[in-house]
C-alpha positions as CSV (number, residue, x, y, z in Angstrom):
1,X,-92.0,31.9,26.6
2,X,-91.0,32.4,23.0
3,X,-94.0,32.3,20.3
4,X,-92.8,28.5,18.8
5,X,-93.2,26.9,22.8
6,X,-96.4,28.9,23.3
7,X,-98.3,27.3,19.9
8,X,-96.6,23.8,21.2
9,X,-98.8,24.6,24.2
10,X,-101.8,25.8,22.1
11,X,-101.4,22.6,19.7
12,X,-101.0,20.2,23.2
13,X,-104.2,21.5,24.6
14,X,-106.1,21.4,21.7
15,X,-105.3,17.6,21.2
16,X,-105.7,16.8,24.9
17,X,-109.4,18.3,24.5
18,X,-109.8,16.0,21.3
19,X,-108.4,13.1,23.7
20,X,-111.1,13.8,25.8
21,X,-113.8,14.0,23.4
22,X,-112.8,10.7,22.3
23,X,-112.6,9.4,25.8
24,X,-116.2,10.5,26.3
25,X,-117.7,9.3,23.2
26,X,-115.8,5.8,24.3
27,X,-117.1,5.8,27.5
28,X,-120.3,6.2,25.8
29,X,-120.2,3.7,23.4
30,X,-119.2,1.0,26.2
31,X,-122.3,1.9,28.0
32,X,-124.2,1.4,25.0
33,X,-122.8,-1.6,24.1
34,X,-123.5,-3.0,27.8
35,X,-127.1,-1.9,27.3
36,X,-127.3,-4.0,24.4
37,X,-125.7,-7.1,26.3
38,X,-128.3,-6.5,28.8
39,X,-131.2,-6.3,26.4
40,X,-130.3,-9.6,24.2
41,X,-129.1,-11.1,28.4
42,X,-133.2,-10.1,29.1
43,X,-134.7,-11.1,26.0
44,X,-136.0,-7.6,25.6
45,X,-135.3,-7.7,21.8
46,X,-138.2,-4.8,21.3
47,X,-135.5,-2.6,22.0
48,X,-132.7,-4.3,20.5
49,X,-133.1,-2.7,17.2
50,X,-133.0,1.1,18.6
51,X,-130.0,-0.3,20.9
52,X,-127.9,-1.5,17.5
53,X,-128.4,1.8,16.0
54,X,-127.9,3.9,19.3
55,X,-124.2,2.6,18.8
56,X,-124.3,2.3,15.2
57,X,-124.5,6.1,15.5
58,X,-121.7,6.7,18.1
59,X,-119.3,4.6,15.9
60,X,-119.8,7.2,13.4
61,X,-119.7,9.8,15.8
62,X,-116.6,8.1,17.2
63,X,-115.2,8.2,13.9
64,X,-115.6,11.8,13.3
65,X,-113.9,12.9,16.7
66,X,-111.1,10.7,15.5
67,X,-111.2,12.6,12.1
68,X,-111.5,15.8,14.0
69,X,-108.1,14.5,16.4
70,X,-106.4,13.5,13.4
71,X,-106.4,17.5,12.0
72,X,-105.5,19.1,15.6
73,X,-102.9,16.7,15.5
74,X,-101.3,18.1,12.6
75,X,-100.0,21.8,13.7
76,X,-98.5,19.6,16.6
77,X,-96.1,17.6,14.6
78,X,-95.3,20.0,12.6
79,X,-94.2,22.2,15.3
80,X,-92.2,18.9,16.8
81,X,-90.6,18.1,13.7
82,X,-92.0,14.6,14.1
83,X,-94.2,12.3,11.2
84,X,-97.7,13.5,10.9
85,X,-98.5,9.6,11.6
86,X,-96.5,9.3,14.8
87,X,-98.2,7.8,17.5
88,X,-99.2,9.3,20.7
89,X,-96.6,7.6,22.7
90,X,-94.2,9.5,20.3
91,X,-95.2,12.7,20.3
92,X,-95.7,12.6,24.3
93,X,-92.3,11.3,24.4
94,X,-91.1,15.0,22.6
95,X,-93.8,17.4,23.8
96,X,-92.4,19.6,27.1
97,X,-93.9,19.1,30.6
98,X,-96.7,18.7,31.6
99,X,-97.9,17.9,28.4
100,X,-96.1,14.8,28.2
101,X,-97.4,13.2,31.5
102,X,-101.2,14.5,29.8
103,X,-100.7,12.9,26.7
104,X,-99.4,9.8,28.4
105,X,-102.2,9.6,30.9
106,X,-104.8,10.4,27.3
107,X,-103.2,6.9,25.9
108,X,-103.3,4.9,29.0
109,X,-107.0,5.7,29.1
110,X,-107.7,5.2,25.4
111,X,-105.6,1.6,25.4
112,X,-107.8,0.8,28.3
113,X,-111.2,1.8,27.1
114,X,-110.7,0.4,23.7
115,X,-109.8,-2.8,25.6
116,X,-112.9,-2.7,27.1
117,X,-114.6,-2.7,24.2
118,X,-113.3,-5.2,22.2
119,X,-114.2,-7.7,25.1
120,X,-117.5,-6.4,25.2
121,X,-118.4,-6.2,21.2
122,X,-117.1,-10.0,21.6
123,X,-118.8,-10.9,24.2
124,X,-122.0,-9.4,23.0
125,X,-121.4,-10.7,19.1
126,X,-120.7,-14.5,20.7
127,X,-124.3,-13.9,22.4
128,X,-126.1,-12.6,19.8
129,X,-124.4,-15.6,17.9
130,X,-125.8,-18.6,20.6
131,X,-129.1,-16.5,20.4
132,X,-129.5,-16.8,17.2
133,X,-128.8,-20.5,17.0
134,X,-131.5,-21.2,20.0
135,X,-133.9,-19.3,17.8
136,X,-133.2,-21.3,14.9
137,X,-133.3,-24.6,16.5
138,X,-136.4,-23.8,18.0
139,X,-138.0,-22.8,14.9
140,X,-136.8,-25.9,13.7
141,X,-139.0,-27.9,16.0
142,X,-141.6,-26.5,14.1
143,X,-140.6,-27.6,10.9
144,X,-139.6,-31.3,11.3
145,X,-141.9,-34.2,12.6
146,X,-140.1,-35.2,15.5
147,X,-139.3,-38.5,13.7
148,X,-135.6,-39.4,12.1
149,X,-132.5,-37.0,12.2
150,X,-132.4,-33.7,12.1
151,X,-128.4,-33.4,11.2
152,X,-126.6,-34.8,8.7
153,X,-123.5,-36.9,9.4
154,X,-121.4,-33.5,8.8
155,X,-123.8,-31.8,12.0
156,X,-125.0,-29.8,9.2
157,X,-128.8,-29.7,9.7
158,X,-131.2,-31.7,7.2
159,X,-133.7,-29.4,6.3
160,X,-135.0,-31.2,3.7
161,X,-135.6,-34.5,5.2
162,X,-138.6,-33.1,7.6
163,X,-141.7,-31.8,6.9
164,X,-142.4,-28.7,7.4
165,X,-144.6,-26.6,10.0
166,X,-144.3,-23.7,7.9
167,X,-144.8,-23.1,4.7
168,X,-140.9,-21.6,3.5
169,X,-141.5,-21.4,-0.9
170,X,-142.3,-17.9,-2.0
C-alpha cells in the first residue's frame, strides 16, 4: 500500500470515529428530548427547566463534534481532490472500499437520527405550545368575572374588558 492510500485510510477512520461521536451525541440528544416530552406529557415541570438545559448543553456539544468532523474532514478531501464542502455522499462515492460502504452506512444513520429529531423537537415545541395556552386560559379564569366575553370578534382575547383576580400594574 503506497503512503497517499494509507493516509486516505488514516483520514477515512478518523472521520468514521467523528461520525460516531456524532451518532452518539444524537442518540443522546433524542433521549433527552423524549425525557422532556415525558416531563411536560406528566406535568412534572420541576424538572423541566434542568431537562431544557440538559439538551441546551448537548446542542452545543453537538455543535462542537460537528466542528471537530468538519477539521478531520479536511486532510480527507484534500487527499481526494474533492471540495472541502462536499457532502458525505460525495466523498463516500470516491473513497476505496470499505470505506465507502462505512461512510454510507455513517449517513444513512445520521439522515435517520436527525429525522428523528426534527419530529420530536416538533412534537415537543407544539406541546409545550398547547401547554402553555391551557396555562394561560386558566389563569385567565382568574382574571375575568365570569360575565360577558372573553374574546374579541378577531378570537383575540379581551383582557381589558374583565376584572381582574390579580393584580397585573407594577
Amino acid at each position: 500500500m503506497e503512503h497517499r492510500e494509507e493516509s486516505v485510510v488514516a483520514a477515512c477512520a478518523d472521520l468514521s470515529e467523528s461520525l460516531w461521536r456524532t451518532r452518539e451525541l444524537l442518540e443522546s440528544l433524542a433521549y433527552r428530548i423524549e425525557v422532556q416530552r415525558a416531563l411536560v406529557e406528566t406535568g412534572r415541570s420541576t424538572w423541566l427547566a434542568r431537562s431544557t438545559r440538559d439538551v441546551d448543553e448537548l446542542i452545543t456539544t453537538v455543535r462542537s463534534a460537528e466542528l471537530t468532523r468538519a477539521v478531520d474532514l479536511v486532510p480527507l478531501t484534500e487527499l481526494l481532490g474533492v471540495a472541502p464542502e462536499a457532502t458525505l455522499r460525495e466523498i463516500a462515492d470516491v473513497v476505496p472500499a470499505p470505506w465507502d460502504q462505512v461512510l454510507a452506512e455513517h449517513r444513512h444513520a445520521l439522515t435517520e437520527l436527525t429525522g428523528r429529531l426534527t419530529e420530536a423537537a416538533l412534537a415537543n415545541k407544539e406541546l409545550l405550545a398547547s401547554s402553555a395556552q391551557a396555562i394561560d386560559e386558566a389563569l385567565a379564569r382568574f382574571r375575568s368575572t365570569g360575565t360577558g366575553s372573553t374574546y374579541t370578534a378577531t378570537g383575540t382575547r379581551d383582557r381589558e374588558s374583565a376584572a381582574r383576580f390579580f393584580d397585573e400594574t407594577t
